[in-house]
Structure formats: C-alpha cells, structure tokens
Residue, then its C-alpha position, 0 to 999 in steps of 0.5 A: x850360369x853353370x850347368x846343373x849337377x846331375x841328380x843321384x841315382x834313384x834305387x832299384x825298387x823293383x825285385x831281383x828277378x826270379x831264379x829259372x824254375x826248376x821242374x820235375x822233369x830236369x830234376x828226373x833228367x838229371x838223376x838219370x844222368x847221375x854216376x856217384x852219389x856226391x852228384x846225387x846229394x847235390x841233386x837232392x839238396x836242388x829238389x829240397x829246395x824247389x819244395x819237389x820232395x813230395x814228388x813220388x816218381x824223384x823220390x823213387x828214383x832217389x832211393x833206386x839210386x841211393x840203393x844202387x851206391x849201397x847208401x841205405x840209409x839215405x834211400x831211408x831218409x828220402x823215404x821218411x820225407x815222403x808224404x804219405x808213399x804209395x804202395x809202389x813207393x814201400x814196395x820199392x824201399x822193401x826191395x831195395x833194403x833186401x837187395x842191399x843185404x838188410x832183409x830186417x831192416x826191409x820187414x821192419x819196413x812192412x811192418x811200418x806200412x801194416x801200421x800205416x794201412x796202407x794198401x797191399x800190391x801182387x808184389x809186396x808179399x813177394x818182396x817181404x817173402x824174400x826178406x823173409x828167406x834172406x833173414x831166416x824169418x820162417x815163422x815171419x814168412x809164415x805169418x805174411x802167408x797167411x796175411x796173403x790169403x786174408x787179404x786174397x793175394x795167394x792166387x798170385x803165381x809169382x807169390x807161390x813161387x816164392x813161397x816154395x823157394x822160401x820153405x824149401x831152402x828153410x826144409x819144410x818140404x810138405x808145406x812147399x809141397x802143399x802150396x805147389x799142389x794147390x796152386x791152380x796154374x803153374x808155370x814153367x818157375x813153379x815145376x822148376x822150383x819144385x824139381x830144384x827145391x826137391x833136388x837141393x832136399x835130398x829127394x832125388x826119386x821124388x823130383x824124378x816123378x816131377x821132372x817126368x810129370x813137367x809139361x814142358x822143360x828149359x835149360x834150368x830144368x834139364x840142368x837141375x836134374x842132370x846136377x842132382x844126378x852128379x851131387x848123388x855120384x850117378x854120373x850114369x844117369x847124368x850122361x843119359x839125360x844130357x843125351x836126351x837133352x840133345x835129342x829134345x833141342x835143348x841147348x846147354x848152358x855153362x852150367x850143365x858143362x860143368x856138371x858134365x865135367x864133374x860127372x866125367x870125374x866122377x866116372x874116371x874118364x878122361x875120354x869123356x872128359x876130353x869130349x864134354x870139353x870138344x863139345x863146349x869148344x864147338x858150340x860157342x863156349x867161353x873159356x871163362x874161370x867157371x868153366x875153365x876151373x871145371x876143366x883144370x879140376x877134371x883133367x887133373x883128377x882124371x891123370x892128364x895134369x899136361x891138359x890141365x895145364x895148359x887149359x890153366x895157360x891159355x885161360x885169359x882171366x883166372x880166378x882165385x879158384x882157378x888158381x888153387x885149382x891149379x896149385x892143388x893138381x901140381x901139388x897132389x901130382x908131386x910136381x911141388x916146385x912147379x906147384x910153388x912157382x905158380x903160387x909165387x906167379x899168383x902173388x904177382x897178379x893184382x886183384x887176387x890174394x891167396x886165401x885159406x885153400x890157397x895155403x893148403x895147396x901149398x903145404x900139401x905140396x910141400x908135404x908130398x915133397x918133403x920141402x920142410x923148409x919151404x913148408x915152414x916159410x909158407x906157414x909162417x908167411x900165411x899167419x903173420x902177412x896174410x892174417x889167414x888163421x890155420x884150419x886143420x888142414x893146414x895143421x895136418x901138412x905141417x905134421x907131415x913136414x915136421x915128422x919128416x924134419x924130426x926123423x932126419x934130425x933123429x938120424x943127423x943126431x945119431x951119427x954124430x954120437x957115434x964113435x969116429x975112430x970106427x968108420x965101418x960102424x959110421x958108414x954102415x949105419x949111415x947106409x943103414x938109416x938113410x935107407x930107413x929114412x928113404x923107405x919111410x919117405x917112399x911109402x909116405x910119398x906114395x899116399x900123398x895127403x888129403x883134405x877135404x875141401x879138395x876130395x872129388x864131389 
C-alpha cells in the first residue's frame, strides 16, 4: 500500500503583517537630524504617508528647516497642507519668508491670515514691521500700526522698537520720535535705536541730548555715538568719548576699534593710529579682515605704507576689501609694480575675484606710473575675462595713460619727420622735448589721481 501524497499547501489567510508604526517623535527626531534638503523630502514624503501633516510642531520644523535650505517654496507648500495653523505657525511662515528675502511674499502671507481671522501674538506685528521695512512698504507699515493699537499690541516694547527702526531708516523721524516719547518704558533697545536712528539721520545734537538723557549704556551705544562723531569729521570728540568709555568700564567691541582707526585718520596721526592698533593688540583682538582692513587703510593714509604692509602680511584670512586695500595704498604710494604684483597674488587665491574697486586700484596704479601698457592690458583683461563694465573711475585712468601714450607718440612722431642730415637739430629737440615730456610727466606725477570710492571718510 503506498504512502499517501501529502496535501497541497493551504494559503496564507491571514494579513501580512503591519508596517512599525511610525510616530511624531521619530519623525521630529529624524528632522532634527536632517543636513540637506534631499533627506528632508525623503522625511516628508514618510510623514505624508503616515497621514502626520496636521501635526503643527513637524510641519514648523519643516518649514524652519526648508527655509533654512533657502527652499521657500516648499516651506509654503508645507504651510498650505496645514489644517487650520496657529498663530505661532503664520508667525513662523512670516518670518522665515522675511529671513529669506521676500519680505512681500511674507506680508501677502498676513494678509492670508487677516482673511482667515486668525488670532494675532506680540510677535506677529513685529514680524510684519520687518517685512514691512525689508520691502519698503511705509504706507503698509503704517497701516499694520495702527492695526497694532486697534487690537491693543502697541504697549509691546518689542513692537515700538521695531517701529522706530522702521520709520527712521524710511526718514520719518517725527513719527519715530512720536512712538519713543509715548512709550511707557524703554529699554536699553529702545534709547539704542533712538540714539542709532538719530545718528544715521543726520541729527548729531539731537542724539547728543538722548545719549546724555540714556539711564544706562553698552557697548552698541557708546559705539554709535563715537561712530556718529567720525562720519561728522569730529574725530576730536570721538577720541574724548572713548576715553570716557574707558573710565565707565565699558569694554569696546571691534567696531568702535575701527572707528578709532578712522578717527586716527581723520586727525592725520599715525602715533594714534599705532596706539588704537597697541590697544587692540593687548586687549584680545583678532586680527580678522575687519579689522585688519581698517589697519591697512590708516596706516596707509597716515604715510606708513611699511606698517601696512605687513599688518596686510601677516593677515591669516583677507577679504576682497583688504585686497583692494592693499592695491589702492601701493598704488596712490606710486609703488605701481608692487601694487601690480599683489594684484596678480590676488588672482592666484581661490574664493576671491576682483571686482570693480579692484580694477580702479590697478589703473590708478598704472596711471601714477605712467605703465601705459599694463594699463591697457588691464582694462581690457577687466571688460572681457571679468565682465566688469568700466564706471567713471576707470575711464578717467585711462585718459591719464592714454594722454600720456598720445604726448609721447606726438613727440616719437615729430623727430622722426625731422631732417637727418642736421643731427644739432635731432639732438637738440630730442633733449628739448624729452625734457617737456619729463617736466609734464613729473608735474602730473606729483598729484597723483583720485576717486571717490577711495578718498578718507
């Protein structure tokens, strides 16, 4: 009897089993965790799948962290998939529109949420204000302020403040003045923006009074006030005030340094120049591009092109201004070959590319040289391998050079019409006319050119 066969295999009825879950918190974990925005859409796609979209805290950190990728629009398309937003989600998409440049985009957002009635926070109206100033929107800016005291947010110091900055960067300094006298407590923001706003206005005496009237000062104060003194050519009173500074405890910050180098300038003194420099030696301060700029630029313009140079030499990173810094000095110094050699050093470094300033450093170096042929290679090199289209500084170099090259060909021209057979008469216009030629060249020479991008504040 042979043995049974066995019986097919009875199919699976049961279901396959379920995917792990996949929760708010691995999901958060994993954005926190995200570098690029490839792995951001993967993450994305993962919460759309497990039906997270409404979650309102992943959704704010995927548009903090579209935003941060420069990816707007995508942070708006998270936004748009979000079920009714909270106000701390439309002040987020506010923000990070303004952050990324498209402070319009940003107030056509609240616009959306006035549509809506959603419910305003003290930090929606000064989000929009920024927009508002970021775009130029006055008359906007307006309107949202007096939608601020409608809906009783205007007592928000944070508000005012932002207020003031708004209208005094767009000049309307009464209405900046109005909201600093009406607010009912200020701090130590509101006099700074005040004393700045005033400053950067044109009304030195009248931020003088508000810099006396301030209960207490920091550095960003003290510093606006020594600033405004330089931009107004009273290099004086700036000197006075920092020692003040001094005598209150208040510790500088790189850029009341650098106002003191200008103010140094300003006053022509290279012993006070060498001093402030002393001075940020010993108290810590890095020798950084802003500073070391600042230093090139003094001691250039205060006659110790040496100290410049090396302060340019032992400089560990340089920016594009400290090249041309440095280009502009040897130049206007009539050091043209030096100049020219750093020029070619700069082309040689990666990340930096000459620009416009750049090109006037060299042709004015040229000019003061007379170096017609390198001028001319230079100016063409600049159009047509940089894509830099000339500015009037440029052209002015080049009218220097080319009258130069013109006056010598004149003369080259000349003597060689002459009669041969008279070699008195060659020899002695030769003289004669290298002479004129060396007299016109030596009086030019001796007031070298200028141009404005490049004159002492």
């Amino acid at each position: 009897m042979s043995a049974p066969s066995p019986s097919p295999p009875q199919p699976n009825l049961l279901p396959p089993p379920p995917p792990p879950h996949f929760r708010p918190d691995k999901a958060s974990f994993l954005l926190k965790t995200c570098s690029n925005f490839p792995q951001l859409k993967q993450i994305h796609s993962k919460i759309i799948r497990h039906n997270l979209t409404n979650d309102q805290l992943l959704a704010r950190h995927l548009i903090t962290l579209s935003s941060s990728f420069g990816q707007t629009q995508y942070a708006s398309l998270v936004f748009r998939n979000i079920h009714s937003p909270s106000t701390f989600t439309w002040n987020l998409m506010i923000r990070s529109l303004s952050l990324n440049h498209k402070p319009k985009e940003a107030l056509l957002i609240f616009i959306l949420m006035l549509t809506n009635h959603c419910q305003f926070d003290k930090f929606t109206f000064p989000f929009v204000i920024k927009a508002c100033l970021a775009s130029s929107s006055l008359r906007f800016g307006t309107q949202v302020h007096g939608l601020a005291i409608k809906t009783g947010f205007f007592n928000d110091v944070f508000l005012q403040n932002t207020l003031m900055d708004l209208y005094f960067k767009c000049r309307e300094i009464d209405y900046a003045r109005k909201v600093f006298d009406e607010m009912p407590g200020r701090s130590i923001v509101s006099w700074t923006t005040m004393l700045y706003g005033l400053v950067s206005n044109g009304r030195l005496d009248e931020a003088e009074i508000v810099f006396r009237r301030m209960p207490t000062r920091n550095v960003v104060s003290w510093t606006a006030m020594i600033d405004a003194y330089v931009k107004n050519r009273r290099p004086d009173e700036a000197f006075q005030l920092f020692r003040r500074m001094q005598v209150d405890n208040v510790r500088p910050n790189e850029f009341t340094v650098v106002s003191m180098l200008q103010a140094s300038t300003q006053i022509g003194s290279l012993s006070m120049g060498r001093w402030v420099h002393d001075y940020a030696h010993k108290n810590g301060f890095l020798l950084d591009c802003f500073l070391g700029t600042a230093l090139i630029d003094m001691y250039s313009k205060c006659g110790s092109l040496e100290d410049a140079r090396r302060v340019f030499d032992v400089m560990e990173s340089k920016s594009l201004a400290t090249w041309n810094s440095m280009i502009t000095s040897l130049g206007v110094h009539g050091l043209g070959e030096e100049a020219l050699s750093v020029f070619e050093e700069m082309e040689g470094e990666d990340g930096v590319e000459p620009d416009g300033i750049t090109f006037v450093g060299v042709l004015s170096a040229c000019a003061n040289t007379g170096n017609v042929k390198d001028g001319l290679r230079y100016f063409i090199r600049m159009i047509h391998f940089y894509g830099i289209t000339p500015i009037q500084e440029h052209s002015s170099c080049m009218i220097q050079l080319l009258e130069q090259a013109l006056e010598v060909n004149k003369v080259s021209n000349y003597v060689d019409s002459l009669d041969s057979s008279d070699p008195n008469l060659n020899t002695s216009f030769e003289v004669e006319s290298t002479d004129r030629v060396d007299e016109r060249y030596e009086n030019w020479s001796q007031h070298p050119i200028t141009f404005s991008k490049w004159d002492a504040d």
